[in-house]
C-alpha positions in Angstrom: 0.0 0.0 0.0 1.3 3.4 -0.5 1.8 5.3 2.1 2.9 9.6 1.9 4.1 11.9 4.8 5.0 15.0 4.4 5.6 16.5 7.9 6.8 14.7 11.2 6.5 16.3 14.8 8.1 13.9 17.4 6.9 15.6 20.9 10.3 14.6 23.3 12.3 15.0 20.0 14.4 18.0 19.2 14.3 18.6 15.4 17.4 20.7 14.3 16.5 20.9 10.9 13.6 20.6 8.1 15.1 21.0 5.0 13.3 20.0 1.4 12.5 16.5 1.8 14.4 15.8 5.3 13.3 16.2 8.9 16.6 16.1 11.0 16.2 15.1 14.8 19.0 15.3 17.3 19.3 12.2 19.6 22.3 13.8 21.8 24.9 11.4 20.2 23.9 11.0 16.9 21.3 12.5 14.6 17.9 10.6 13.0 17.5 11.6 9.4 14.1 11.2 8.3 13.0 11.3 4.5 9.7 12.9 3.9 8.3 12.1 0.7 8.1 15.8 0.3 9.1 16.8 -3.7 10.9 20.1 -4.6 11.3 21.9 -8.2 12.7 25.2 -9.0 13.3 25.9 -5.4 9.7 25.5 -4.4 8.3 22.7 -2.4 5.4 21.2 -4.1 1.8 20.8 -2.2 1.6 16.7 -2.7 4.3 14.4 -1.6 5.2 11.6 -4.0 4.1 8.2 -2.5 7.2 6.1 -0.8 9.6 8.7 -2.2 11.5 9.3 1.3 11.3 5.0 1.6 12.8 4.5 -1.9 15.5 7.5 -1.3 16.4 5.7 2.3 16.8 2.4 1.3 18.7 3.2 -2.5 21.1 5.3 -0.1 21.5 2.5 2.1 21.8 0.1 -0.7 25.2 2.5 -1.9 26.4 2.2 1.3 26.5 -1.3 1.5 28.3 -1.8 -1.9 30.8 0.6 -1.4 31.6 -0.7 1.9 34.1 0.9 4.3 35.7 2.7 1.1 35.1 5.5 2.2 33.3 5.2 5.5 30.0 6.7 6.0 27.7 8.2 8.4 25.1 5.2 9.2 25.1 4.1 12.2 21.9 1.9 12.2 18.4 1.6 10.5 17.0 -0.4 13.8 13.8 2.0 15.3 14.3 -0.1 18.9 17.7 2.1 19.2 15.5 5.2 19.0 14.3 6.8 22.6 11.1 6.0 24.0 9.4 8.8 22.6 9.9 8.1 19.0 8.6 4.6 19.5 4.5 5.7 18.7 5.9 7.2 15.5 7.3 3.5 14.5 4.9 3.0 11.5 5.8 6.8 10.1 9.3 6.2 10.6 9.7 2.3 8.9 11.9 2.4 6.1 12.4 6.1 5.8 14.8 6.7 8.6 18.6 6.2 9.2 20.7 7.0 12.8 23.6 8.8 11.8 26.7 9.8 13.1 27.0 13.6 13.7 30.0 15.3 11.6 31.4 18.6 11.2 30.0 18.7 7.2 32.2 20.5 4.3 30.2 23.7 2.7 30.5 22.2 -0.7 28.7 20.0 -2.8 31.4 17.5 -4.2 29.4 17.2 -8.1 30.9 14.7 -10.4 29.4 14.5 -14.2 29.6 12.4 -17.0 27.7 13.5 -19.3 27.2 17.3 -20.3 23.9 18.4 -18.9 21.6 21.0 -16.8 23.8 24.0 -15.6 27.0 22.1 -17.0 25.4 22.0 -20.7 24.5 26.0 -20.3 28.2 26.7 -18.8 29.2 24.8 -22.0 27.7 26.9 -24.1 28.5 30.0 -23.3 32.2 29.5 -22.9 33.3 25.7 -23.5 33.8 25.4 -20.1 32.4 23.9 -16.9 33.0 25.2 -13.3 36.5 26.6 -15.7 37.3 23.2 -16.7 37.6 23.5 -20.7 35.6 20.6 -22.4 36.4 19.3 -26.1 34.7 21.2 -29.1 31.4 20.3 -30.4 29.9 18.5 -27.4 26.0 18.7 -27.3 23.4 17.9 -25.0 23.5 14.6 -23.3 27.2 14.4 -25.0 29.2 12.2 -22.8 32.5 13.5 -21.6 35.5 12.0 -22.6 35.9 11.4 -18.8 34.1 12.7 -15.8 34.9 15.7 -14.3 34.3 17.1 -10.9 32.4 20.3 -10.4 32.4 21.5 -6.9 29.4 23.7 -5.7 28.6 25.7 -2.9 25.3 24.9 -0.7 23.0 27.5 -1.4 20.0 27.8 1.8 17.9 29.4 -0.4 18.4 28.7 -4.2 20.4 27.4 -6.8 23.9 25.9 -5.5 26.0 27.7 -7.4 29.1 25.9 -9.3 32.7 27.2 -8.6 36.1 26.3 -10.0 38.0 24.0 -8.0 40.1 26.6 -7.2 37.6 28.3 -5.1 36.8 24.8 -3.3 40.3 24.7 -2.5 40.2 28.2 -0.7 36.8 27.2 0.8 38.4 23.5 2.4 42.2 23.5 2.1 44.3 22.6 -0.4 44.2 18.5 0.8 41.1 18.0 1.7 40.1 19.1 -1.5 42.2 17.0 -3.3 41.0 14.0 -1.5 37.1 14.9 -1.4 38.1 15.3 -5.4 39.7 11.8 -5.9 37.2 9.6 -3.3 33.7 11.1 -5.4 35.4 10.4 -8.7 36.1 6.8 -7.3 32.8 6.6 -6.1 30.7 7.8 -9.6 33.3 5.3 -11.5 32.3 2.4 -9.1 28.5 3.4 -9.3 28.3 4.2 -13.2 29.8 0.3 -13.6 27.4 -1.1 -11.5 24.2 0.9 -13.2 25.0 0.5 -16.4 25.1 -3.2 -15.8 21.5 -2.7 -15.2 20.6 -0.5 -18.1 20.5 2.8 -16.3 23.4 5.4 -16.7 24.2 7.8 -14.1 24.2 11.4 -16.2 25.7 12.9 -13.2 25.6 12.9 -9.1 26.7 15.0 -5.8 28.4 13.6 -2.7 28.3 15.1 0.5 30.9 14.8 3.2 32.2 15.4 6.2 35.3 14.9 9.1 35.0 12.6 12.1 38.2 12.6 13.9 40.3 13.9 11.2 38.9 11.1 8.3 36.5 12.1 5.5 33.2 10.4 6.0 30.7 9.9 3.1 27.3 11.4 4.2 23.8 12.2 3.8 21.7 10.8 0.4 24.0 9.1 -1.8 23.4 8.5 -5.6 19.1 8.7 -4.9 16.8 10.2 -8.1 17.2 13.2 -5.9 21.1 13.6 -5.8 21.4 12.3 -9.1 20.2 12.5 -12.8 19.4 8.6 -13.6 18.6 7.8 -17.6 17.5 4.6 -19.5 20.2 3.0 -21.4 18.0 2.0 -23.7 16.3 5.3 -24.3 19.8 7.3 -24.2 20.4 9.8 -27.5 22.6 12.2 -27.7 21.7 15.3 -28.4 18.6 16.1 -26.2 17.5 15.4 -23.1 16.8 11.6 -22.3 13.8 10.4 -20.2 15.0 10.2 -16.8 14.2 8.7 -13.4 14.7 11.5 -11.5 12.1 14.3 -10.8 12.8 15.7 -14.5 9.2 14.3 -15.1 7.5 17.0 -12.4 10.0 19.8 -14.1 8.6 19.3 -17.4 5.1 19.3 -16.4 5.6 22.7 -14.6 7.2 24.2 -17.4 4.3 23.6 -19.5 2.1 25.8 -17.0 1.7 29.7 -16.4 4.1 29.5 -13.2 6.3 32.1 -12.7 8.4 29.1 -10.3 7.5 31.5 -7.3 5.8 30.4 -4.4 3.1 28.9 -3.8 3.6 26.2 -6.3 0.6 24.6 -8.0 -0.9 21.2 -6.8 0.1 18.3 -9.0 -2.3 16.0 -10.9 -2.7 12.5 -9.7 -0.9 11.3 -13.1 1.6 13.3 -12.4 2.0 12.3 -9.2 2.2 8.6 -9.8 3.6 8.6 -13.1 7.0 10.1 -10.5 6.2 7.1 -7.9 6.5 4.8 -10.6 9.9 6.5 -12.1 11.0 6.8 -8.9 10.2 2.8 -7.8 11.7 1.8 -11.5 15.0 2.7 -10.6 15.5 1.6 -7.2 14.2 -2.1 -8.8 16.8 -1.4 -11.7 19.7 -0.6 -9.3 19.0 -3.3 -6.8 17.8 -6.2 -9.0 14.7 -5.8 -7.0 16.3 -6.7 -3.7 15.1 -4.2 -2.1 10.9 -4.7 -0.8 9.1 -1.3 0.4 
């Protein structure tokens, strides 16, 4: 059955954060992330959730986790709801599947964005210089081209708006010189070992953004990892170079909204049902794809 929340209020429970699809509560050692199945597009949270969204973004970022292993570390601790305090306990049925105990880290202020193919932002960088975040790209590339490697694009967080892409340059003022270079080297690592294992399974991974931080001195992968939310996911079988494939992602609500009057201020218009589970079902496809249907909601 599908199920949606979008809000959570835990009476006994501090919340320390309520970003676009997460509820963040602090449990004195470590933090519960919570994904909502909340949707966002042009900055704007929409008015309807997308059914199982925050389950299939939990458990696809779990799923990462577990393949890449201890290379690097990340930040789950546990997915068990009996290690969460007595007062979380009557929101067990909210909570199932969506939730992950984390360790608390001091987080980097950048967004550590590999692509591998030359799209969104990158594609409009492209044409108006031939570069991306200053890196200079080969002549003639289109959309959807793919790159003759990846490349990694840092970007600042933005709390309100667009992130906005820097050079890595600018990352290295931001973080240190180091750190930089390793955050650099362990997501290009990572999208290599992930675009293997998708395209294996008929999906390609357009492009993706890691987020980090330091326990103790060691960089720890955190956060969602390589979801339809952090990622731009495509068919194989439907990839053509030159426009923008079909995707997995929430490309699907984008396009509908750019058919409408909206001037992408709030409030943002209320979906229609097709809409809402033609997403669900994009969103479901890939996790099945990805995990050779391992994984049950």
């Amino acid at each position: 059955m599908q199920t949606v929340l979008t809000s959570l209020e835990m009476p006994g429970l501090s919340k320390v954060a309520s970003g676009k699809v997460r509820e963040i509560f602090d449990l004195g050692d470590a933090y519960l992330f919570v994904a909502t199945d909340r949707i966002s597009s042009f900055d704007c949270v929409l008015p309807q959730g997308i059914p199982d969204k925050g389950r299939i973004l939990t458990q696809l970022t779990a799923f990462w986790f577990d393949l890449f292993g201890a290379h690097p570390p990340n930040h789950l601790i546990s997915m068990d709801l009996t290690r969460l305090p007595e007062s979380a306990q009557p929101f067990r049925e909210q909570l199932e599947g969506r939730s992950m105990i984390v360790t608390k880290l001091k987080m980097f202020p950048v967004e550590c964005v590999v692509r591998g193919f030359l799209v969104g932002s990158g594609y409009k960088e492209y044409k108006r210089d031939g570069r991306v975040c200053g890196i200079k790209l080969p002549e003639g590339l289109t959309m959807a081209s793919r790159l003759p490697e990846p490349i990694f694009t840092p970007a600042t967080k933005a709390t309100d708006g667009h992130d906005i892409n820097i050079p890595f340059s600018e990352m290295e003022r931001i973080v240190g010189q180091d750190l930089s270079r390793r955050l650099k080297d362990i997501s290009l690592d990572l999208y290599s070992r992930a675009y293997q294992h998708a395209w294996e399974r008929g999906v390609i991974i357009a492009d993706t953004k890691f987020e980090f931080g330091l326990l103790d001195g060691e960089i720890v992968l955190a956060d969602e990892v390589l979801t339809p939310d952090s990622s731009r996911y495509w068919p194989l079988s439907e990839y053509q170079e030159g426009i923008s494939p079909p995707s997995f992602d929430k490309q699907y609500v984008r396009d509908y909204l750019e058919s409408l009057d909206w001037d992408k201020n709030p409030p943002a218009p209320n979906l229609p049902e097709t809409i809402i589970q033609g997403t669900a079902k994009r969103y479901r496809e890939c996790l099945d794809l990805l995990t050779d249907g391992s994984v049950k909601l």
